[in-house]
N, C-alpha and C positions, 0 to 999 in steps of 0.2 A: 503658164498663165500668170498674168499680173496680177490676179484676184482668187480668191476660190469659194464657190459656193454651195451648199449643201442642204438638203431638206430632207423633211421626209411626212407624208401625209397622213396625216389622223385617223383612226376610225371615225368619221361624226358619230356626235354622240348627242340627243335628246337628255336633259335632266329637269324633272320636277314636274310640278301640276302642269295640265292642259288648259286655255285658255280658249276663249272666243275672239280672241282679237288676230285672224290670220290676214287678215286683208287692212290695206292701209287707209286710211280716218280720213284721208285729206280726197277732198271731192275733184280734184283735179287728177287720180291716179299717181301723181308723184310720190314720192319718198322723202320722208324727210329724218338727216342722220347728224344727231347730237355726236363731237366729236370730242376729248374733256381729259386733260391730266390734273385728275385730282388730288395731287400733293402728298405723296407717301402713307396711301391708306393700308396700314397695317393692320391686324386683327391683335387678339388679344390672348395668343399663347405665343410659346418662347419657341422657334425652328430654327434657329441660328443665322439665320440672313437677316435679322432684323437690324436696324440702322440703333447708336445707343439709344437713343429717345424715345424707339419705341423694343424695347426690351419691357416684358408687363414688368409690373410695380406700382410704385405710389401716384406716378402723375399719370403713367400708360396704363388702363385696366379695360374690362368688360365695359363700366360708365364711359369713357371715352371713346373706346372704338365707335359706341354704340352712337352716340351725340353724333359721331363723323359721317357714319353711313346716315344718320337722319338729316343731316345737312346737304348732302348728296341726292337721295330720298325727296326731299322737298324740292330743289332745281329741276329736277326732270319733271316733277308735277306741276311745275309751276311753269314749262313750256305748252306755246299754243297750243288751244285744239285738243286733239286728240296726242300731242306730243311728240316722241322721238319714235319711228320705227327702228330705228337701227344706234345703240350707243357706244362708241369707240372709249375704252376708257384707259388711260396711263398711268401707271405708281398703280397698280395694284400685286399686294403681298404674293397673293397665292389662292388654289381655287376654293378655300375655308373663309377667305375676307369674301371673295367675289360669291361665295353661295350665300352667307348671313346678308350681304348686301340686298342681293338681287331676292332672297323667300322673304326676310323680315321687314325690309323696308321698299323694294319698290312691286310688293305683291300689289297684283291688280293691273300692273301696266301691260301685259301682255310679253313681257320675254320667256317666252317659252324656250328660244334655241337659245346656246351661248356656248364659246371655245376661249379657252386661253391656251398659251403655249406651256409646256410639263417644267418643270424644274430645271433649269440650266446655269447655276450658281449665282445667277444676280438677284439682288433684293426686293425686286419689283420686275413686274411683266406688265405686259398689255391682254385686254380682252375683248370680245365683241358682243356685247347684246343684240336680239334680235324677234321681232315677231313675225317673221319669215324665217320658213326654214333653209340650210345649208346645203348646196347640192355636194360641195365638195372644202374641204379645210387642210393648207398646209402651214411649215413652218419652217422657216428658212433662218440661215444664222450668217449674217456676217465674217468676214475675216477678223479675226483679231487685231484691235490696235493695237499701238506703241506702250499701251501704259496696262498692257497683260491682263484686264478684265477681262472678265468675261464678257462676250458678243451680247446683246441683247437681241432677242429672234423679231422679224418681220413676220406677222401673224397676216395670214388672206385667209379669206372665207368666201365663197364663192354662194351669190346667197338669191334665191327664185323669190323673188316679189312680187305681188300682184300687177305688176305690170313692166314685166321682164327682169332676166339676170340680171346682176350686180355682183362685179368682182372687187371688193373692201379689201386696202392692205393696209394695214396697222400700225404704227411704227411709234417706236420713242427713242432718238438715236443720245447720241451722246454727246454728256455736258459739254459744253465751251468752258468749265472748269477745269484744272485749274490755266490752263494757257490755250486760246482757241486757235493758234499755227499747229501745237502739239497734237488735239484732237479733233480736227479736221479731218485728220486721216480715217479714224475710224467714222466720221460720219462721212464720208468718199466710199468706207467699204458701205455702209448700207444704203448708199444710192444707186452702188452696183445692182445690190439684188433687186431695186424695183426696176433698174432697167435691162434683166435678165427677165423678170418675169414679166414684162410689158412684153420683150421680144417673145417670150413663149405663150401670148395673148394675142399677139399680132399675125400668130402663125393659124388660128382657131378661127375656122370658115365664120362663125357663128358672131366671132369679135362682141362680147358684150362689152359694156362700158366700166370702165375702169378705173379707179380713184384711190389713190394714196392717203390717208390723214392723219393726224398724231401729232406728237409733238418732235420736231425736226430739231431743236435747238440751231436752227440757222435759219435767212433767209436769206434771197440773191445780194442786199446790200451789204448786211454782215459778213456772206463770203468773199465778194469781192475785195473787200477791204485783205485777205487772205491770197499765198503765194500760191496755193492748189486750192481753188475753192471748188466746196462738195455741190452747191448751187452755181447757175450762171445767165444768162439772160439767153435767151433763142433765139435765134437769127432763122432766116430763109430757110439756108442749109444747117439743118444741126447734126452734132456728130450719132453712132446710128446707134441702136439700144444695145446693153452691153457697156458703154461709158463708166468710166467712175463718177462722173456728175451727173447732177438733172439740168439738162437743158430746160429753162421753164419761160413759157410766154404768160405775158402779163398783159397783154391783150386779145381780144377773143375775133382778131383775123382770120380772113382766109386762110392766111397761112398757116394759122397756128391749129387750124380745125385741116386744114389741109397735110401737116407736117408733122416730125414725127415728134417725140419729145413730149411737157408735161405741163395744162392750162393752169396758174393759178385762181383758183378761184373766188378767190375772197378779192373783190374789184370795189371795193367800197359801200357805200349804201346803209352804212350807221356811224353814229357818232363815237364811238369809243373806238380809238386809234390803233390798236395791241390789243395782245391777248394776254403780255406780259410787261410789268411794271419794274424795274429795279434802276436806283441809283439814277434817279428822277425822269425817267425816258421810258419810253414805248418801245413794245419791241413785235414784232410777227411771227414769234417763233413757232407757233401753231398754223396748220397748211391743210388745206384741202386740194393736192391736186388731181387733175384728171388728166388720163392719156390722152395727149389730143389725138391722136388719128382715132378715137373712139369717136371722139364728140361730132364727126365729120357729118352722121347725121339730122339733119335738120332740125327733127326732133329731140334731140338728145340737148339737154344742157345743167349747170351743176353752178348752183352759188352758194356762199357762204360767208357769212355773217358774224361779228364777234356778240355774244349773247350775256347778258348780265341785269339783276335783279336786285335787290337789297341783303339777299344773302351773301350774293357776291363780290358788291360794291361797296366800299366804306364811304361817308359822307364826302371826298375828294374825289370820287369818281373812278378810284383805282382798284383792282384786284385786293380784297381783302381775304388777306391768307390765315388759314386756320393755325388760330392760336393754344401751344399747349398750356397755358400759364391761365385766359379766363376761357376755352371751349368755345372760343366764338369764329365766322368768319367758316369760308368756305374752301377754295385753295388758291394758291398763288397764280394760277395761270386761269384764266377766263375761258369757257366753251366756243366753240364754232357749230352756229347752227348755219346746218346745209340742205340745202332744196335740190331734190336730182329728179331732175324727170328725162325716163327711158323711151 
């Protein structure tokens, strides 16, 4: 095999207070799932993966983690309504940041379920909030790339909503630091595994709907500009799951609810361009996609939006990233608020 991929499934696990909020707020049944790499939130003791900056001390302590997760804390309160039913979040430490997050500052919201993946030598993982519970949670690792890091895992969570499955895959693949021809390859391997696990979605009588989100650090333009790109545009016939790339339609055709491959969802519908700012340009490297032979029915459809507030915007309109020198500012990359109705 060109690729190799391996998982292994979780006990789910229930943690912390019970809530009243099992059923989703929005009157039209759908689901609405805040998706968010919130910039290296690390906690405030020493585990040895921590990045130097946040090693505790003088500038990283107990006050600053704590400001971080309130800055965080406040965005999801500050989404319509009733909020996020479901929050994807990126850069998170470990399950001691994501527990002071989720009891101390966003008690009340309703996330009674939540999984991240176990310790796997990298400094940051992914996690899923949820006020639906899991039917089932696995965690799948990439091949290793070229530059010997460690994989970072694709978290799914298979998650019963009040108005049907939802199959959530997770991801935060890797940087286009420091050469993006050199690590392409490793974001090629973790396009494989969503298109292994799409194939073993595709095989389930049941086929719920299916949606990849996170932070991709690519998208089809950025690939293309690349001699193996990990993204690529969809055609009629796209090659079958299983690929080292994502086939992805950027229109929501017949063919693309017809075929096989993966819808982007975010089609425009707000004014802020990216979800990421550097070195004066826009970029899209946050993604919600959805399998499209999920979408095939009628009912079924999934958009997303780039989401931003004055916590998250500086007076220019751009991502204002959390600052270690005055505590201000929220993280570099902006949310994708997503609408999915089953």
């Amino acid at each position: 095999m060109k690729n190799c991929l391996w998982g292994f499934f979780l006990s789910f696990f229930w943690l912390g207070s019970a809530c009243s909020c099992a059923v989703s707020p929005w009157p039209d049944g759908s689901v609405r799932l805040l998706a968010w790499n919130v910039e290296n939130l690390f906690d405030d003791q020493s585990d040895g993966h921590e990045y130097p900056e946040f090693v505790p001390g003088a500038s990283w302590n107990t006050s600053a983690f704590w400001e971080r997760c309130q800055r965080i804390g406040d965005v999801l309160r500050a989404l319509p309504d009733g909020g996020a039913d479901l929050v994807a979040l990126e850069e998170i430490e470990n399950e001691n940041t994501l527990r002071v997050l989720r009891e101390r500052f966003l008690d009340g919201l309703g996330y009674r379920y939540f999984v991240m993946p176990p310790d796997s030598g990298t400094s940051v993982r992914v996690a899923l909030l949820s006020r639906f519970p899991f039917v089932r949670t696995g965690v799948f690792y990439p091949r290793q790339g070229e530059d010997g890091e460690p994989s970072r895992a694709v978290l799914e969570a298979e998650v019963q909503t009040s108005a049907g499955v939802l199959v959530v895959l997770v991801n935060h693949w890797k940087s286009r630091q420091p050469d993006p021809q050199l690590t392409e390859r490793s974001r090629a391997n973790a396009a494989f595994v969503l298109n292994r696990r799409l194939e073993a979605h595709l095989g389930d009588p049941s086929f719920p709907l299916v949606v990849a989100v996170g932070d991709f650090n690519a998208d089809v333009k950025l690939s293309s500009e690349l001699e193996q790109p990990c993204l690529r545009p969809a055609q009629t016939k796209v090659s079958p799951p299983g690929a080292d790339w994502l086939d992805v339609w950027t229109e929501a055709s017949a063919a693309a609810r017809s075929g096989q491959g993966w819808y982007d969802a975010w089609q425009g519908g707000s004014t802020i361009p990216g979800t990421y700012y550097y070195d004066g340009k826009w970029s899209r490297l946050d993604h919600v996609f959805a399998a499209a032979a999920s979408l095939g029915r009628a009912s079924r459809s999934v958009t997303a939006v780039p989401w931003g507030n004055k916590t998250l915007l500086n007076a220019q309109g751009t991502p204002r990233a959390w600052s270690l020198k005055d505590r201000k500012g929220g993280s570099d990359h902006l949310p994708l608020w997503v609408t999915i109705s089953l």
